[in-house]
Each structure stands twice: as C-alpha cells, then as structure tokens.
DSSP file (Angstrom, degrees, kcal/mol; ACC not computed):
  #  RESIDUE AA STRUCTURE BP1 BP2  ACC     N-H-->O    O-->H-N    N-H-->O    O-->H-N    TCO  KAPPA ALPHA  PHI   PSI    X-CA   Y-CA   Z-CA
    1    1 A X              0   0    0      0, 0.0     4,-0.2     0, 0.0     5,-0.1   0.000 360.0 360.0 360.0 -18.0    7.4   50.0  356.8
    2    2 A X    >>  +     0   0    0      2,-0.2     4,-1.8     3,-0.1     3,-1.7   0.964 360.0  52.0 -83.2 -67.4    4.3   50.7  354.3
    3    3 A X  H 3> S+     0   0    0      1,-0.3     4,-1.1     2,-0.2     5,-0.2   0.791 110.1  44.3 -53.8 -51.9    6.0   54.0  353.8
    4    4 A X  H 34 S+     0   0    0      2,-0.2    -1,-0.3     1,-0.2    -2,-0.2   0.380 109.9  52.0 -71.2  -9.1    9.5   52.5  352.9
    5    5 A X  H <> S+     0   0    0     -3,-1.7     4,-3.8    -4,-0.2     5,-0.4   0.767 113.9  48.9 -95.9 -42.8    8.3   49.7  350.5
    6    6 A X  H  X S+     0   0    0     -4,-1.8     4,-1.7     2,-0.2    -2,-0.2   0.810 115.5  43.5 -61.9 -31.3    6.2   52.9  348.6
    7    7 A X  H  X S+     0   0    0     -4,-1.1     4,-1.6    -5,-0.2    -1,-0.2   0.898 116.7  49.6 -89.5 -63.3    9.4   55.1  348.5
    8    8 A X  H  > S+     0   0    0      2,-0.2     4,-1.6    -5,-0.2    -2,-0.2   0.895 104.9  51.1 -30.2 -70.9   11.0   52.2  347.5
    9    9 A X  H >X S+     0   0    0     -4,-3.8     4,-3.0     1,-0.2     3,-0.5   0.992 115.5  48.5 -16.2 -71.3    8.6   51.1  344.7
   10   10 A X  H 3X S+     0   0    0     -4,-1.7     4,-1.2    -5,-0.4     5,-0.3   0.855 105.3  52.4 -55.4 -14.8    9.0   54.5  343.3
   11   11 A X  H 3X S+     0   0    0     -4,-1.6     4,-2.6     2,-0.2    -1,-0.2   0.997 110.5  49.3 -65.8 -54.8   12.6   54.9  343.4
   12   12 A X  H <X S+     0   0    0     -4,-1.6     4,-0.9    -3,-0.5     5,-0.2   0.903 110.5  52.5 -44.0 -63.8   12.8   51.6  341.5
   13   13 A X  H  X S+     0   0    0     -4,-3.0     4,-1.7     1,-0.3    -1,-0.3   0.839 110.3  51.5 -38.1 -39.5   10.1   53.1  338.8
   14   14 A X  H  X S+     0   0    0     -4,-1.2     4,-2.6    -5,-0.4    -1,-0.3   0.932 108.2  49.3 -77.3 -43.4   12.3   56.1  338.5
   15   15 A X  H  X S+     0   0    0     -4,-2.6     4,-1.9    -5,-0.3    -1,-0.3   0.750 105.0  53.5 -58.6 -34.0   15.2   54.2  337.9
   16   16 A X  H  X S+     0   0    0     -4,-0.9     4,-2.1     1,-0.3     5,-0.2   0.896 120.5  41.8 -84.2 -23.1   13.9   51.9  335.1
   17   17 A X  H  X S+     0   0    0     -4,-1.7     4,-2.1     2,-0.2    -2,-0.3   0.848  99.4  56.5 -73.5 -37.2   13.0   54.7  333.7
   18   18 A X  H  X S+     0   0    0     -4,-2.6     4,-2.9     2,-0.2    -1,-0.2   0.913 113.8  51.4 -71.4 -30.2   15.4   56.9  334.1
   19   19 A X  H  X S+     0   0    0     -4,-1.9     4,-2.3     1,-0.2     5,-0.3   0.922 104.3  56.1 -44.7 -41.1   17.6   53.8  332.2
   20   20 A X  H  X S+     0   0    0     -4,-2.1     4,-2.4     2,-0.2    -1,-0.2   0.883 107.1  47.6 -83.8 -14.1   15.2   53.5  329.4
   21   21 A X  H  X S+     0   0    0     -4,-2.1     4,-1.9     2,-0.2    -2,-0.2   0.996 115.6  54.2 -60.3 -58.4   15.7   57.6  328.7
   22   22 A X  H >X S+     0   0    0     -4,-2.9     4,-0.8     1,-0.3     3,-0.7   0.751 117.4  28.0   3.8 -85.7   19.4   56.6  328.9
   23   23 A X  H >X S+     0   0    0     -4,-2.3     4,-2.5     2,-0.2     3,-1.1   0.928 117.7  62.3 -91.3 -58.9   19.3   54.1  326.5
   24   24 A X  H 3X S+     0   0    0     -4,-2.4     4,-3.7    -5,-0.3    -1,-0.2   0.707 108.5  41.3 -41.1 -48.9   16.4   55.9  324.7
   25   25 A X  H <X S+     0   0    0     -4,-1.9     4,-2.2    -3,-0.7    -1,-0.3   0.717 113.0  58.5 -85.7 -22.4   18.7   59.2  323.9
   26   26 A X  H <X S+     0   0    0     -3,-1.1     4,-1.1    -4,-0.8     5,-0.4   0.763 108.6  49.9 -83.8  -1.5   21.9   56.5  323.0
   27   27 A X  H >X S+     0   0    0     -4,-2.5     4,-4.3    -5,-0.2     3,-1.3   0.983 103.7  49.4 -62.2 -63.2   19.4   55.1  320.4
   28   28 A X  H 3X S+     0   0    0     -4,-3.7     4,-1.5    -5,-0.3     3,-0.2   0.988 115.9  51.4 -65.0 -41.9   18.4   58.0  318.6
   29   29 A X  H 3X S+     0   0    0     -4,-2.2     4,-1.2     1,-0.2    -1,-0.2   0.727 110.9  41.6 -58.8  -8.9   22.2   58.8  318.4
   30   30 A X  H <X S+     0   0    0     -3,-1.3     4,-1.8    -4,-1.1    -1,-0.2   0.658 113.4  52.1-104.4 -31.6   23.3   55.8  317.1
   31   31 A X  H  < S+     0   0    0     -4,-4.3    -2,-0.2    -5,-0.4    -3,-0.1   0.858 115.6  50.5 -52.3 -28.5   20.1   55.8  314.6
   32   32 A X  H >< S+     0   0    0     -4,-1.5     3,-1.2    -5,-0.3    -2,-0.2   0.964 115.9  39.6 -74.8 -41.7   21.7   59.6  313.9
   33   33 A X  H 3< S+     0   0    0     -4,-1.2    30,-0.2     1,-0.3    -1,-0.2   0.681 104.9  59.0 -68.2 -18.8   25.2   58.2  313.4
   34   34 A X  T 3< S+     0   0    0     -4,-1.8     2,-0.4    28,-0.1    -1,-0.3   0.193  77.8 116.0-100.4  38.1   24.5   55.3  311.5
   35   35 A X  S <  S-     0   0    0     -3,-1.2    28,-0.0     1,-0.1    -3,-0.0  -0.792  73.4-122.8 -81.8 121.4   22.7   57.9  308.7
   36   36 A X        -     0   0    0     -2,-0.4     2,-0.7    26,-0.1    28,-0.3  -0.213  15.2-113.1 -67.1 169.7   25.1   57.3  305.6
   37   37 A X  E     -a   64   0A   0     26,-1.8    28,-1.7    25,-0.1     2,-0.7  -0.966  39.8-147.9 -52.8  95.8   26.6   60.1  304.3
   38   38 A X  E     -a   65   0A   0     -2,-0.7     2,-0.4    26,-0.2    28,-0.2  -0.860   5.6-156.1-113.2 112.7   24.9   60.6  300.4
   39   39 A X  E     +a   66   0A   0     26,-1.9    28,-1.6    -2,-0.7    29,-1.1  -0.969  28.0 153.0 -72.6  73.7   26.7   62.0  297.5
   40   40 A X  E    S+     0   0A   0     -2,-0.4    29,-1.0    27,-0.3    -1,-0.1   0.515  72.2   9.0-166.2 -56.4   24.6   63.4  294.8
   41   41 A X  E     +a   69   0A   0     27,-0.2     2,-0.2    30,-0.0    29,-0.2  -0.409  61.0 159.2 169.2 116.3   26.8   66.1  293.1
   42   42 A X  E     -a   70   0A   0     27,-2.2    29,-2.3    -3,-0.2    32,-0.2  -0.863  16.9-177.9-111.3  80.3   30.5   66.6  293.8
   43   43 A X        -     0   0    0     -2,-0.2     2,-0.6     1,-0.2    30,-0.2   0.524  52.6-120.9 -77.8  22.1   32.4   68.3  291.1
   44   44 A X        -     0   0    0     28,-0.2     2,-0.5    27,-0.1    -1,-0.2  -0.664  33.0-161.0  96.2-113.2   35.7   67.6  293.5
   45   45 A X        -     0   0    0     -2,-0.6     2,-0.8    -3,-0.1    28,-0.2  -0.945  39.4  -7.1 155.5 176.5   38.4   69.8  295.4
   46   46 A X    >>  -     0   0    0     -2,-0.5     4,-1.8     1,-0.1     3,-0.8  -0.696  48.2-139.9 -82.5 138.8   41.3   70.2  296.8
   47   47 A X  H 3> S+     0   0    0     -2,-0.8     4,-0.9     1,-0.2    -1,-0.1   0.769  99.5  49.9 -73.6 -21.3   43.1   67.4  297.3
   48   48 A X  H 3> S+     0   0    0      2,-0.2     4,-0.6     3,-0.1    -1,-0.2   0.439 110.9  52.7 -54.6 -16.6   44.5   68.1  300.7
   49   49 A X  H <> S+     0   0    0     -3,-0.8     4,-1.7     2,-0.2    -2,-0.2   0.903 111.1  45.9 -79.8 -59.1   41.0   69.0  301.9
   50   50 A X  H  X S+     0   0    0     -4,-1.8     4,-1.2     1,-0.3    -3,-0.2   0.810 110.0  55.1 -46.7 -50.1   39.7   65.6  300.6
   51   51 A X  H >X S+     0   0    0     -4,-0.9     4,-1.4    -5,-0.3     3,-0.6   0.955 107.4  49.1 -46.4 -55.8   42.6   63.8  302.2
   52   52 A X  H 3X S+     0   0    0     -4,-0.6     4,-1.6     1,-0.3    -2,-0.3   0.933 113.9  44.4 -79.5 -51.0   41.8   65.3  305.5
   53   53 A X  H 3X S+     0   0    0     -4,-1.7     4,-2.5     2,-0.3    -1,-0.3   0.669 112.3  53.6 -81.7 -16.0   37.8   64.3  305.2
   54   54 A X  H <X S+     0   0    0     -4,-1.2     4,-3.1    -3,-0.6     5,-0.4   0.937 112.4  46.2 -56.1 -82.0   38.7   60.3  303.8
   55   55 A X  H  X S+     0   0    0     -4,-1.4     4,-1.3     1,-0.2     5,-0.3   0.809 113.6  45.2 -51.5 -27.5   40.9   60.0  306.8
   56   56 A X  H  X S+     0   0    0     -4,-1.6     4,-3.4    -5,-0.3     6,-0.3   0.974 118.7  47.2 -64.2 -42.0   37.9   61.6  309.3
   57   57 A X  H  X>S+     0   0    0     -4,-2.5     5,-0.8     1,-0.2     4,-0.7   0.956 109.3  53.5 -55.3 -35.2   35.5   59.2  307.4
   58   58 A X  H  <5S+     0   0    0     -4,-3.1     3,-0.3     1,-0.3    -1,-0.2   0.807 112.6  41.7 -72.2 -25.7   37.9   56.4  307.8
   59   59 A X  H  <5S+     0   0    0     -4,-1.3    -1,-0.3    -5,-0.4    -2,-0.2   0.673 116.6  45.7 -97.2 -30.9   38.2   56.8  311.6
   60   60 A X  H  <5S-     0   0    0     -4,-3.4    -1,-0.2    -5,-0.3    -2,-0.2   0.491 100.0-136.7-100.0   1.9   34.7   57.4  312.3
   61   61 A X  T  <5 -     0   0    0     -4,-0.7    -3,-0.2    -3,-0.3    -4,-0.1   0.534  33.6-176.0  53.7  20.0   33.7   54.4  309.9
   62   62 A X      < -     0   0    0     -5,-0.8    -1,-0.2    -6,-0.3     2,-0.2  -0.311  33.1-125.7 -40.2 106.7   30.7   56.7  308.3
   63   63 A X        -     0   0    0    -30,-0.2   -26,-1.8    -3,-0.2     2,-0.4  -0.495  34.0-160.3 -46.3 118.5   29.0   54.6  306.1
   64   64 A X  E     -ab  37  83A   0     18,-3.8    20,-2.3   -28,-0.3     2,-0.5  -0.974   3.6-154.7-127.7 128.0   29.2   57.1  302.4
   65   65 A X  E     -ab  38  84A   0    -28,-1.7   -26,-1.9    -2,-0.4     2,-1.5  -0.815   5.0-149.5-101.0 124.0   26.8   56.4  299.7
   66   66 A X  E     +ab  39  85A   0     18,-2.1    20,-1.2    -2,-0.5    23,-0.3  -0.712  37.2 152.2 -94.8 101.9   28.0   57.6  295.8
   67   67 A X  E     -     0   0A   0    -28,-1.6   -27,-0.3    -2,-1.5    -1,-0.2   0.560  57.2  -0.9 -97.3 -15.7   24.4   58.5  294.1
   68   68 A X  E    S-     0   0A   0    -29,-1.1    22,-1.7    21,-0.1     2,-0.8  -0.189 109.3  -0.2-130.9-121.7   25.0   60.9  291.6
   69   69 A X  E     +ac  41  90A   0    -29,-1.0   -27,-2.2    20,-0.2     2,-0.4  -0.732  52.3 174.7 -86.9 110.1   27.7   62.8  290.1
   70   70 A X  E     +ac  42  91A   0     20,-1.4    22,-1.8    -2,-0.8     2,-0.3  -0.890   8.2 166.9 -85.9 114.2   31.1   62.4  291.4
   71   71 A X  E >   - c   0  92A   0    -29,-2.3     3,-0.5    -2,-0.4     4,-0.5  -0.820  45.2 -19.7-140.0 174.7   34.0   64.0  289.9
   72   72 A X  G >  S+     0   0    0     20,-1.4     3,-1.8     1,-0.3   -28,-0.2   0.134 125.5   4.4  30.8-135.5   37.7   64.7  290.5
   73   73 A X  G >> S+     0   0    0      1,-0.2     3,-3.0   -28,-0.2     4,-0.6   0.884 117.0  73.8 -31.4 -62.5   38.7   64.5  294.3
   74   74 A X  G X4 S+     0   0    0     -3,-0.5     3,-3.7     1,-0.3     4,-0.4   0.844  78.4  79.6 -42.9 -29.2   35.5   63.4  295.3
   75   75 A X  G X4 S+     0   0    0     -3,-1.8     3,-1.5    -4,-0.5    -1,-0.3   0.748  79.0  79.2 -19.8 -47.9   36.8   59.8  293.6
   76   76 A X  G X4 S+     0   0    0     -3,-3.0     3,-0.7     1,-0.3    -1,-0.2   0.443  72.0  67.5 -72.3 -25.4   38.7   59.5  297.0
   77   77 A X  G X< S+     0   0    0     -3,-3.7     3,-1.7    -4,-0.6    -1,-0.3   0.652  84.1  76.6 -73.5 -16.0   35.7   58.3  298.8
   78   78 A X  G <  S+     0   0    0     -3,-1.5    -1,-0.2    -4,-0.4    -2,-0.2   0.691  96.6  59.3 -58.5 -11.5   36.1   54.9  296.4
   79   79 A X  G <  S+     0   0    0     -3,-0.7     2,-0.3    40,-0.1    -1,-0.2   0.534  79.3  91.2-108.1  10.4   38.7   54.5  298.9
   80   80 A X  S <  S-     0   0    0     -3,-1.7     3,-0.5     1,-0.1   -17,-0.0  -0.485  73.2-129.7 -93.1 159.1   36.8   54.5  302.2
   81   81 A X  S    S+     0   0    0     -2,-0.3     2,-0.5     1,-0.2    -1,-0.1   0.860 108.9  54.9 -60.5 -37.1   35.6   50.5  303.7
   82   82 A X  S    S+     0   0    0    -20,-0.2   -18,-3.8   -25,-0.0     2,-0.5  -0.431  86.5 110.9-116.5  69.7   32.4   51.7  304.2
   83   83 A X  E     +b   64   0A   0     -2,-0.5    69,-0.6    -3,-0.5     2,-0.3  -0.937  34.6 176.2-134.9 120.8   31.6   53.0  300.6
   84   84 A X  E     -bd  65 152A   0    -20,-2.3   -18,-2.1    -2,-0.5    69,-0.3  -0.921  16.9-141.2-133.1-178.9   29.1   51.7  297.9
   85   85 A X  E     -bd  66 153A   0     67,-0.7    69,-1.8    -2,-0.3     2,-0.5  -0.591   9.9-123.2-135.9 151.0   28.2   53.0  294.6
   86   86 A X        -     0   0    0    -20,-1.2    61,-0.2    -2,-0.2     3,-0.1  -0.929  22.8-131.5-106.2 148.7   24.8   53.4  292.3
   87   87 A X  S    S+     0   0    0     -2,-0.5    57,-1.1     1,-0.2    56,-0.8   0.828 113.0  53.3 -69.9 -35.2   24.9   51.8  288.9
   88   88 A X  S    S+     0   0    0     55,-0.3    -1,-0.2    54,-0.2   -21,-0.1   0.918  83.8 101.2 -57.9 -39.9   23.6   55.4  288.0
   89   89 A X        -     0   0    0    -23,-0.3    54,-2.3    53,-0.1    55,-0.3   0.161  62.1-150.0 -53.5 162.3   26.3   57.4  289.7
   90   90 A X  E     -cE  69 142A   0    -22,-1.7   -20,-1.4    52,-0.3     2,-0.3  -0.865   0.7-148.0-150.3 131.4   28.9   58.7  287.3
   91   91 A X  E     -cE  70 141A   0     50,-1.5    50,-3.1    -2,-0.2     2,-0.8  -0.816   6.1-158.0 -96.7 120.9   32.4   59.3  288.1
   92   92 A X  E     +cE  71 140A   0    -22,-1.8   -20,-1.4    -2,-0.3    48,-0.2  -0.822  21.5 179.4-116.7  85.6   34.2   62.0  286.5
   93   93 A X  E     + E   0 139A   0     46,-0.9    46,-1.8    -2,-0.8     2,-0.2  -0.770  16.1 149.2 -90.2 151.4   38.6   60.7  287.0
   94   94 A X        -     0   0    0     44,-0.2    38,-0.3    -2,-0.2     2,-0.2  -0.855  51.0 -97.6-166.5 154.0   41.2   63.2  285.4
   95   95 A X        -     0   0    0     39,-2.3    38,-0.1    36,-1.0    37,-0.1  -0.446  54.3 -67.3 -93.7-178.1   44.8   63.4  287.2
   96   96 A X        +     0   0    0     -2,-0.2     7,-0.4    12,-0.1     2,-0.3  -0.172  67.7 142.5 -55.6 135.8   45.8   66.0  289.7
   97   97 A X        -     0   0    0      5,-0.1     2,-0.4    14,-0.1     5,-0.2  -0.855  48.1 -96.1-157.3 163.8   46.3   69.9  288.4
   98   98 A X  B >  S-F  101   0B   0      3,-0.9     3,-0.6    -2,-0.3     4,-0.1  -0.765  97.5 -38.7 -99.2  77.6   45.7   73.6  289.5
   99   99 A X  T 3  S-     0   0    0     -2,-0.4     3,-0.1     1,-0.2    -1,-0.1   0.984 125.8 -40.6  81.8  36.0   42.9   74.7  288.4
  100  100 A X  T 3  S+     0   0    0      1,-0.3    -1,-0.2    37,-0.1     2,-0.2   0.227 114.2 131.2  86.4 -34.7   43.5   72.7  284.7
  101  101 A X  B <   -F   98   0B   0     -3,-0.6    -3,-0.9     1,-0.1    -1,-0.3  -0.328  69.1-112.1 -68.8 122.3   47.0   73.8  285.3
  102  102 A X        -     0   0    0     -2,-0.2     2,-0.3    -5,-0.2    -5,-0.1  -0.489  27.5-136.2 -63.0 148.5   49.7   71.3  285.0
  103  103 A X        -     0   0    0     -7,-0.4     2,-0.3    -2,-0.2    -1,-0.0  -0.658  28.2-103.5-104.5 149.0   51.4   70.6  288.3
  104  104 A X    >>  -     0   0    0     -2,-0.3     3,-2.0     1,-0.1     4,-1.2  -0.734  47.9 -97.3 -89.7 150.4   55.4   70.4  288.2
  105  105 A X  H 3> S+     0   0    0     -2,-0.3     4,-1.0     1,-0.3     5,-0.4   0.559 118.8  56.1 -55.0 -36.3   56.4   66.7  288.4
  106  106 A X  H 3> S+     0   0    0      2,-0.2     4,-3.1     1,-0.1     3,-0.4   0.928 111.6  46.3 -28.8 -59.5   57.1   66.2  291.9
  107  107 A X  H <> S+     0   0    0     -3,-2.0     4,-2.0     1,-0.3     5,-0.4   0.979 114.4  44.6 -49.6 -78.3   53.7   67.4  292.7
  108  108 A X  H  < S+     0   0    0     -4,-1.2     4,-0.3     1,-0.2    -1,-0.3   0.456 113.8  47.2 -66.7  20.2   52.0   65.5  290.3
  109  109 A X  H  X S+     0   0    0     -4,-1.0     4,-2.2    -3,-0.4     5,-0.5   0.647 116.3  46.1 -57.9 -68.4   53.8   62.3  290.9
  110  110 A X  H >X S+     0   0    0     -4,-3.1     4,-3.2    -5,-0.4     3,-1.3   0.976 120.7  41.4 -45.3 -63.1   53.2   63.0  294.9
  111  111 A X  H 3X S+     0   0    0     -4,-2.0     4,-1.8     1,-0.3    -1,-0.2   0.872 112.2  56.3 -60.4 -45.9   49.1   63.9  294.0
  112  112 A X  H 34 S+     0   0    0     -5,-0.4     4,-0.5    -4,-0.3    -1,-0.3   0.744 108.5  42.5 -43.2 -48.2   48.8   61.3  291.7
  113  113 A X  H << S+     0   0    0     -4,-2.2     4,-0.4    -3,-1.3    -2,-0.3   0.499 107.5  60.3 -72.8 -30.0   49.9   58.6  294.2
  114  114 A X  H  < S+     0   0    0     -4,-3.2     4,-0.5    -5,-0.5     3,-0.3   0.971 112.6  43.5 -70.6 -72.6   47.7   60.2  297.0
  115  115 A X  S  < S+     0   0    0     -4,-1.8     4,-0.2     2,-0.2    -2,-0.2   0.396 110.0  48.3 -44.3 -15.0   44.6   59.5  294.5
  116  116 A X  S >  S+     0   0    0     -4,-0.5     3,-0.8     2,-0.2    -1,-0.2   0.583  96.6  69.8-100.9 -21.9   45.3   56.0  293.2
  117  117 A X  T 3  S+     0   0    0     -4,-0.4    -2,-0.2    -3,-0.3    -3,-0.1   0.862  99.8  65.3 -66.7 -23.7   46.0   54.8  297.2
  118  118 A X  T 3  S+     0   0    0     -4,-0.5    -1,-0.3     6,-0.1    -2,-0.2   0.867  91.0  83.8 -73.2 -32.9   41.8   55.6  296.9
  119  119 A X  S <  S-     0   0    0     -3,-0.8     5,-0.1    -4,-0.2   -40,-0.1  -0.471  70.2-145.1-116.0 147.0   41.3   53.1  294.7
  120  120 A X     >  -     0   0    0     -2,-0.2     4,-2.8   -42,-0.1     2,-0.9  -0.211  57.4 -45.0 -98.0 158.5   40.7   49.5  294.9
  121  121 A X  T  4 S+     0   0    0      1,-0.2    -1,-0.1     2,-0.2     0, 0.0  -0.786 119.0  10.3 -75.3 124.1   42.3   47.2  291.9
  122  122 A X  T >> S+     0   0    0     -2,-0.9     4,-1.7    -3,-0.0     3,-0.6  -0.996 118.6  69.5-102.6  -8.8   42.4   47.4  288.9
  123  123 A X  H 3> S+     0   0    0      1,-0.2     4,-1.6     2,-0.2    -2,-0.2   0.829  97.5  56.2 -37.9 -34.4   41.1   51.0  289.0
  124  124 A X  H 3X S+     0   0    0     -4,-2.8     4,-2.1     2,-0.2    -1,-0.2   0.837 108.9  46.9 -59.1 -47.5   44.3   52.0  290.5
  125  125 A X  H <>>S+     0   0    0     -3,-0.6     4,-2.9     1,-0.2     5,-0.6   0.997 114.3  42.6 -33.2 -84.7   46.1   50.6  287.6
  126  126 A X  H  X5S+     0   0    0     -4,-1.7     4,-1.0     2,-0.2     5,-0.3   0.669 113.1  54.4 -47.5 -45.1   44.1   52.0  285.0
  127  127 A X  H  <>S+     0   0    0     -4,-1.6     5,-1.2     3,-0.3     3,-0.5   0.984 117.2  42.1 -11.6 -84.4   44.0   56.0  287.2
  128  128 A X  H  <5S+     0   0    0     -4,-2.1    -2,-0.2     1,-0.3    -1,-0.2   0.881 123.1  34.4 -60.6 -31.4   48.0   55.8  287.2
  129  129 A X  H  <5S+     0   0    0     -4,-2.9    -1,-0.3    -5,-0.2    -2,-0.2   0.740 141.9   2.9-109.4  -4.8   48.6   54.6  283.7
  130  130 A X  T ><<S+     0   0    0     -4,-1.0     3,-1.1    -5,-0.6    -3,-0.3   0.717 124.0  49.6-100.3 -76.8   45.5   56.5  281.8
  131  131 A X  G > 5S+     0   0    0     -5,-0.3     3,-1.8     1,-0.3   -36,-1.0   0.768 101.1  64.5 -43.0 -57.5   43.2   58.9  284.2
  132  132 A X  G 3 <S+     0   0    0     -5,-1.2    -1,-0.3     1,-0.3    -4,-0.1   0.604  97.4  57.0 -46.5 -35.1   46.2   60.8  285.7
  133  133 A X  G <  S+     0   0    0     -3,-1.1     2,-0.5    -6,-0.3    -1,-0.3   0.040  83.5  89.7 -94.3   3.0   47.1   62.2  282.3
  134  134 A X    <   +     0   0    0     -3,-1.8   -39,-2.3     1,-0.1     5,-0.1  -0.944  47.9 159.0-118.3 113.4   43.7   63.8  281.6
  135  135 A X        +     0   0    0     -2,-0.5    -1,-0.1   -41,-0.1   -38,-0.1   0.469  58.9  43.4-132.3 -11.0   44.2   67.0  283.0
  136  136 A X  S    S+     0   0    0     -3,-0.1     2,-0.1   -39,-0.0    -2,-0.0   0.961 117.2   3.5 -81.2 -40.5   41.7   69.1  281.5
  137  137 A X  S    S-     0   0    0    -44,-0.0     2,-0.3   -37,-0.0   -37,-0.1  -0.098  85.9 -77.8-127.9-151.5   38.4   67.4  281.4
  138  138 A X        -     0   0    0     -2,-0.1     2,-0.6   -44,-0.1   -44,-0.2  -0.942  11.8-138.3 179.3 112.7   37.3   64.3  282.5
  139  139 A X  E     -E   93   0A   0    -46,-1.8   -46,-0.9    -2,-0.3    -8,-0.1  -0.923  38.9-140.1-119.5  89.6   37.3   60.5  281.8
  140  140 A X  E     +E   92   0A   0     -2,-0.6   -48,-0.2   -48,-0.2     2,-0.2  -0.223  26.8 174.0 -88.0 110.5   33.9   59.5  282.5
  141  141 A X  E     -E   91   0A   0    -50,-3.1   -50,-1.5    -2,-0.0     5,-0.1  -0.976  19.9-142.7-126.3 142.9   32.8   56.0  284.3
  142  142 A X  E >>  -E   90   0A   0     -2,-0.2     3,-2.4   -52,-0.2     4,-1.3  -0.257  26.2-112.3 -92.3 160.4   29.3   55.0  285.4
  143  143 A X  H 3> S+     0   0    0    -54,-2.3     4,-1.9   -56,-0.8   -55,-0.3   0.772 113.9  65.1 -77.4 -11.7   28.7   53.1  288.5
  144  144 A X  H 34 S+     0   0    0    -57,-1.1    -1,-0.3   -55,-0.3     4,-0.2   0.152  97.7  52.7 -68.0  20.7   27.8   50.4  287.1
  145  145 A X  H <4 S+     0   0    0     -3,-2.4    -2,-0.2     2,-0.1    -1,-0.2   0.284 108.4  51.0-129.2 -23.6   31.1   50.0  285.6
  146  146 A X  H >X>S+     0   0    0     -4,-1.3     3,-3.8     2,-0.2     4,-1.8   0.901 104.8  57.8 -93.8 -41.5   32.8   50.4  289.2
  147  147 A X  T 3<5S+     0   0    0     -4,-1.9     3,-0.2     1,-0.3    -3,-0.1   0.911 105.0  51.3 -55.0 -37.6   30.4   47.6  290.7
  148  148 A X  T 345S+     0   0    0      1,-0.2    -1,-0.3    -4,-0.2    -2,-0.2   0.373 104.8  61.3 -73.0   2.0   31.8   45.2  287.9
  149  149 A X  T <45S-     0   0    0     -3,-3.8    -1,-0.2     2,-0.1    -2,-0.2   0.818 131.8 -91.2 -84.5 -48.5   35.4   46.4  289.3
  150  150 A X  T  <5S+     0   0    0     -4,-1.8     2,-0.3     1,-0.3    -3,-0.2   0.450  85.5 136.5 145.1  10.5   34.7   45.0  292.5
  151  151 A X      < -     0   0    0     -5,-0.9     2,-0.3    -8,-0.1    -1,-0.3  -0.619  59.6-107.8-121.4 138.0   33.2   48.1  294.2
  152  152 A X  E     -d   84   0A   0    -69,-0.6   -67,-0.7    -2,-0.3     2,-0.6  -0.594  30.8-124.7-106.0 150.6   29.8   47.2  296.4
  153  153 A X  E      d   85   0A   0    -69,-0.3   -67,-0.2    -2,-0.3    -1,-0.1  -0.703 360.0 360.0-107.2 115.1   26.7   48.4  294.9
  154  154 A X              0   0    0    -69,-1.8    -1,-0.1    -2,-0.6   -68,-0.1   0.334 360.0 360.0 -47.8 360.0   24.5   50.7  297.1
C-alpha cells in the first residue's frame, strides 16, 4: 500500500506540473501575442495589400501602435479598434494614385472610399473633401493633431 500512495504522490507531482508547463507555454504566448504591432516608418502601399492586412489585424484584434512616420496607405491602420497614435507621429494623407498617376474616376472614387471607411470623424470628412485631391505629395498631420480628433493617444 506504501508503494501505491508513493506512485501515487508522484503521479500527482507530475501532473501539477505538467499543468503549470501547460499554462506556463500559454502565457508566454499570450505575453507574445499581446506585443503591439509598432509603426515607426511607413511610406505606404498598395491599397489592396493594406486592405487585406487592416482586415487580418481587425480579426486578430492586434493591438497597432503609430510612432513615427506614417504616410499614404499606412493611414488605414487609423481605422483599426485597437490603434493609438504618438503626438510625435506624423501622418502623411494624399488621395489614391498610381505611382503619382491619376487614377480614372471609377477607381479613384472606389479607392477613395476604401480609405476614408479608415477613418474615424471628422477625418473622414476632411480626407474625402481635401486629402483625396492631393495626389502628388502629401498633406501633412502630426499626431497630436489626430489625438485632438478623437484618436487615443499611445
């Protein structure tokens, strides 16, 4: 009976343990996941590309921090839940092109509309009836200028 209580014991030992590894290895993953995503300097994209990684972020609820320079697609991440800003950051908005290249209207209508669904009010306002129209360069806002939009501040 000596034998079977010892066997016992140890099983038990093994067990708590083998739980706390368990739980040990979903900690460090959940420590891994809940590492923000950090933005630094993004001179932007394609806009289909960008669409496809907003929605991945959106679905996986990746917390994404905007710290430096942000420009042209990368804007799109204003559009995620789990998104704050630096007052330092700067944001670079211009509307949708090729390459500088005017888009024919459909398009930019369509692309235009893809990019202002990122944006919270009244940035969205201001995007479709100013930014969009900037198609060369870059209409320059700091992040302190989005926290005072409503945008939460890293």
């Amino acid at each position: 009976m000596i034998g079977f209580m010892a066997r016992l014991r140890a099983w038990s030992l093994m067990s708590v343990a083998c739980v706390a590894m368990v739980c040990g290895i979903g900690v460090e993953r959940a420590e891994a996941q809940a590492r923000p995503l950090v933005i630094r300097s993004d001179p932007g994209g394609l806009l289909g590309a960008r669409s496809k990684e907003i929605r991945r972020l959106r679905a996986s609820g990746e917390r994404v921090e905007l710290r430096g320079t942000c420009n042209s697609a990368c804007t799109m991440y204003l559009g995620l839940a789990n998104v704050c800003v630096d007052r330092r950051a700067s944001f670079g908005f211009h509307g949708p092109s090729w390459y500088g290249k005017a888009l024919p209207p459909t398009q930019f209508e369509h692309w235009s509309v893809v990019m202002a669904d990122s944006y919270k009010e009244p940035l969205r306002s201001w995007f479709m009836n100013t930014a969009r129209y900037e198609i060369r360069g870059h209409i320059r806002l700091s992040g302190a200028e989005l926290i005072r939009l409503g945008y939460a501040e890293c």
